[in-house]
C-alpha positions in Angstrom: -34.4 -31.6 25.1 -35.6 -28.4 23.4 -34.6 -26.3 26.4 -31.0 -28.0 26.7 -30.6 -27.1 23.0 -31.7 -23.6 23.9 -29.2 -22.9 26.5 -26.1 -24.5 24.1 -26.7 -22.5 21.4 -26.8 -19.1 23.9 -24.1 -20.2 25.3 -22.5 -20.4 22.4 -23.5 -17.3 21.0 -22.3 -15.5 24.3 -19.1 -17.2 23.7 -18.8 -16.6 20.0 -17.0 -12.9 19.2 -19.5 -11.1 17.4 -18.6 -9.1 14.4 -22.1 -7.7 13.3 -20.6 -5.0 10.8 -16.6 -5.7 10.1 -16.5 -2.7 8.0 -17.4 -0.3 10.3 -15.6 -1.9 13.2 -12.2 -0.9 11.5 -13.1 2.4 10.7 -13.4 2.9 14.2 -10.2 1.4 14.9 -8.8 3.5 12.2 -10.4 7.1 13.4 -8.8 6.3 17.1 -5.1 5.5 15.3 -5.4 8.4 13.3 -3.3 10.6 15.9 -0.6 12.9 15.9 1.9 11.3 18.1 5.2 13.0 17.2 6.9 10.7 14.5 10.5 10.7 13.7 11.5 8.1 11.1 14.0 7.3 8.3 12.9 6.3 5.1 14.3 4.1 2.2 13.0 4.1 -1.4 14.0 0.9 -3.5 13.2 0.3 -6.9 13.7 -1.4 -10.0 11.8 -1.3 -13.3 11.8 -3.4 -16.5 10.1 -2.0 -20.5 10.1 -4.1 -23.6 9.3 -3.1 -26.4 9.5 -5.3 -29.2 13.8 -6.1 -29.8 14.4 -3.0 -27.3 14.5 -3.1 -23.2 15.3 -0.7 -20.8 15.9 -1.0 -16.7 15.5 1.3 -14.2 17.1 1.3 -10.5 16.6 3.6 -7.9 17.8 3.9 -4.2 17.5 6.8 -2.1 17.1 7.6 1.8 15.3 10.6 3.3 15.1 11.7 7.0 10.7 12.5 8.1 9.4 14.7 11.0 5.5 14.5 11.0 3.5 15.7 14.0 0.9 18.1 15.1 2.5 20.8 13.3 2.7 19.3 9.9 4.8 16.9 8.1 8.2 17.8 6.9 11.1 15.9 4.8 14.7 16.5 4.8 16.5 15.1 1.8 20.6 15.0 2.4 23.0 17.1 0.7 24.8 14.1 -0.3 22.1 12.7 -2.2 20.8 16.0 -3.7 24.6 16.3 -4.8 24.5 13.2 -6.3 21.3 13.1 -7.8 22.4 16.4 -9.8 25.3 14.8 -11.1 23.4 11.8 -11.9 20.7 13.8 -14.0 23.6 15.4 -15.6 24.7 12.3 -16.8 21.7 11.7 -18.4 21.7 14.7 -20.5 24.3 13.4 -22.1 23.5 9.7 -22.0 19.1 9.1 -21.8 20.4 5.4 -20.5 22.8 6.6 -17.5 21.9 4.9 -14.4 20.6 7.5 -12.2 19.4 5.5 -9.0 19.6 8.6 -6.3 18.1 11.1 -8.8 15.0 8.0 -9.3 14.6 7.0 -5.7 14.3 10.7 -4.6 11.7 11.6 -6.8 10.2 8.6 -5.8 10.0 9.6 -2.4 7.3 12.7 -2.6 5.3 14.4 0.3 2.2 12.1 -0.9 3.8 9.0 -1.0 5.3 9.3 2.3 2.6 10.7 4.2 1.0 7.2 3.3 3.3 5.4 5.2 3.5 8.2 8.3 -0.5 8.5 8.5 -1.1 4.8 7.6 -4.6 5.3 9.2 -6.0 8.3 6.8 -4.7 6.2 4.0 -6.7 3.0 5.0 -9.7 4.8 5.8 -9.4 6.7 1.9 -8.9 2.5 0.6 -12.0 1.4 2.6 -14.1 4.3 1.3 -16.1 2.5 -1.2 -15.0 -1.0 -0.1 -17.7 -3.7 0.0 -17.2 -5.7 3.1 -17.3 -9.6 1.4 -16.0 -12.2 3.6 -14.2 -12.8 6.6 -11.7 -15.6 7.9 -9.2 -16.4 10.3 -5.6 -16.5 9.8 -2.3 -16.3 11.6 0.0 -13.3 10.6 3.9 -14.2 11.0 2.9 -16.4 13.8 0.2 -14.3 15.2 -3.4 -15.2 15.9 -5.2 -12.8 13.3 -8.4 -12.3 11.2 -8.7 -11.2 8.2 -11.3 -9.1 6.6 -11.6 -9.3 2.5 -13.1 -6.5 0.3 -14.2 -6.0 -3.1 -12.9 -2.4 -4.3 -15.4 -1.1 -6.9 -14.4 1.0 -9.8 -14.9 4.3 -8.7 -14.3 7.0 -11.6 -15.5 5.1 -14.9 -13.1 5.0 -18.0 -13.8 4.1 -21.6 -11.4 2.3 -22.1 -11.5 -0.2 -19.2 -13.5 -3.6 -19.5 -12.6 -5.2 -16.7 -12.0 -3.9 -13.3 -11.4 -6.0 -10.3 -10.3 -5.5 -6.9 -9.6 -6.6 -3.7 -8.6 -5.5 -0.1 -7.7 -8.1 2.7 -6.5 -6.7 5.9 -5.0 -8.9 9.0 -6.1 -7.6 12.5 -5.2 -8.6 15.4 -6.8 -9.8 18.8 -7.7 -6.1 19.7 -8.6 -5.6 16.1 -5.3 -3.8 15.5 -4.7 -3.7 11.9 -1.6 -5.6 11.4 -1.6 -5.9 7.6 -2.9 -5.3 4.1 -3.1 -6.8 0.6 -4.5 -5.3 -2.0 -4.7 -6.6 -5.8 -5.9 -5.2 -8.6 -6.5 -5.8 -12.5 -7.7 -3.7 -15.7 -8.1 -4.5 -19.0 -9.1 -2.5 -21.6 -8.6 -1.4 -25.1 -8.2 2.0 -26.8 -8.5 2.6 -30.6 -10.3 -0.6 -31.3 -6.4 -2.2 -32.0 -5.1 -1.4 -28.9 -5.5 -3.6 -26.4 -4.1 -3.1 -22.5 -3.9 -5.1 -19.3 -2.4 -4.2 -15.6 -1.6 -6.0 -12.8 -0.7 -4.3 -9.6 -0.3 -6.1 -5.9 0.5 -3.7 -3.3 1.2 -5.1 0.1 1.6 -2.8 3.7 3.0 -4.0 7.6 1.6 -2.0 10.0 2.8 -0.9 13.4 1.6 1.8 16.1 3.6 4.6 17.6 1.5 6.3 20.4 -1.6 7.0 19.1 -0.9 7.1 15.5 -0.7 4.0 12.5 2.1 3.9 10.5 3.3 1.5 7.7 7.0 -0.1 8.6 6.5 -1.9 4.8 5.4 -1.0 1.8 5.8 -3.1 -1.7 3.9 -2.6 -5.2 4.8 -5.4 -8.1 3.3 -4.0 -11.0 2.7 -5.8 -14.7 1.4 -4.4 -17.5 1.3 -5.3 -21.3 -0.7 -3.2 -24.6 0.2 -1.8 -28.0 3.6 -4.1 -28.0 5.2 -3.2 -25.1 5.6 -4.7 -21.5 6.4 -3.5 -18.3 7.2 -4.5 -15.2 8.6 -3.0 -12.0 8.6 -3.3 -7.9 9.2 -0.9 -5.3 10.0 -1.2 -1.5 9.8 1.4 1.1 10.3 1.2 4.5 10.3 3.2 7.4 12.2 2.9 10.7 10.7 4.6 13.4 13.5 6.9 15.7 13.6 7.8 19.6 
């Protein structure tokens, strides 16, 4: 009896994917997609953001498109005439009127070398989340129909602030079979207060779709949904990029 116990439970074991250290696993995964496969790519910048304060409100819009080249030699952006004509004209408006709308002139500024190179070298961006991550829990669960596990992180407070009492954080990220990274959710929440009166609280969700191209990881999808509230005011806003790679 003992030795047909024995030989389930190795067989079980042998059949059983082992995962001894999760963490490191998908930074491995991550140092092999962090390639330089020649990447051409559109991207689009959409945006929209609410403040209250008190009897007054404001919204903000912004929509812009700009063409991306990153490769071995570097990563470069080219931002249409069109829109740079528009966006002057735009901001010109505004000097006359704060409250214009001014959605090119917002959506271009929106889309800077740092925040694009997140979504062209997906892989260096993960690795920088995953940095101080503490590996917590892991569980399976189909991505858009997709067998897929996901790993969960605890994000600790790296630089200390005063002002901040509570800091939480999280990281899940969907792989797939070949431990791909397919997706990522990250949330995140600070409160604090300043001044003794002042109190603050944040909320950000930010939420990324992977895909490969050659040997490199990019991000197809990006979307952040911040809230925030302190000293009388609130704000809220979402942005969407997404990039479509090009032959």
């Amino acid at each position: 009896m003992t030795r047909t116990l024995l030989l389930l439970a190795t067989t079980l074991l042998t059949a059983l994917p082992l995962h001894a250290n999760p963490l490191q696993e998908l930074r491995d995964t991550l140092g092999r997609l962090a390639g330089h496969t020649p990447l051409k790519a559109t991207v689009q910048l959409k945006s929209e953001s609410r403040t209250q304060d008190g009897d007054e409100g404001d919204t903000s819009a912004g929509l812009a498109t700009v063409q991306l080249e990153d490769g071995p030699t570097g990563l470069r952006l080219a931002y249409p005439q069109a829109a740079l004509a528009q966006a002057a004209q735009e901001e010109a408006a505004r000097a006359a009127d704060p409250k214009a709308p001014a959605p090119t002139a917002t959506g271009l500024k929106g889309l800077s070398f740092s925040e694009v190179r997140e979504l062209s070298r997906a892989a260096e961006t993960l690795r920088r989340d995953l940095a101080n991550a503490i590996f917590k829990t892991e569980r399976n669960e189909a991505w858009q129909g997709r067998p897929a596990r996901v790993l969960v992180f605890d994000v600790p407070q790296v630089k200390k602030d005063k002002y901040v009492k509570k800091f939480e954080s999280t990281l899940e990220v969907w792989l797939g079979a070949d431990g791909t990274p397919l997706a990522s959710r990250q949330r995140q929440r600070v409160e604090g207060s300043a001044f003794v009166v002042i109190n603050f609280e944040m909320q950000n969700t930010e939420e990324l779709v992977f895909a490969v191209v050659g040997e490199r990881l990019v991000a197809t999808q990006r979307t952040s949904v911040t809230r925030g509230s302190g000293a009388g005011q609130k704000g809220s806003g979402r942005t969407e990029y997404t990039l479509q790679p090009q032959s």
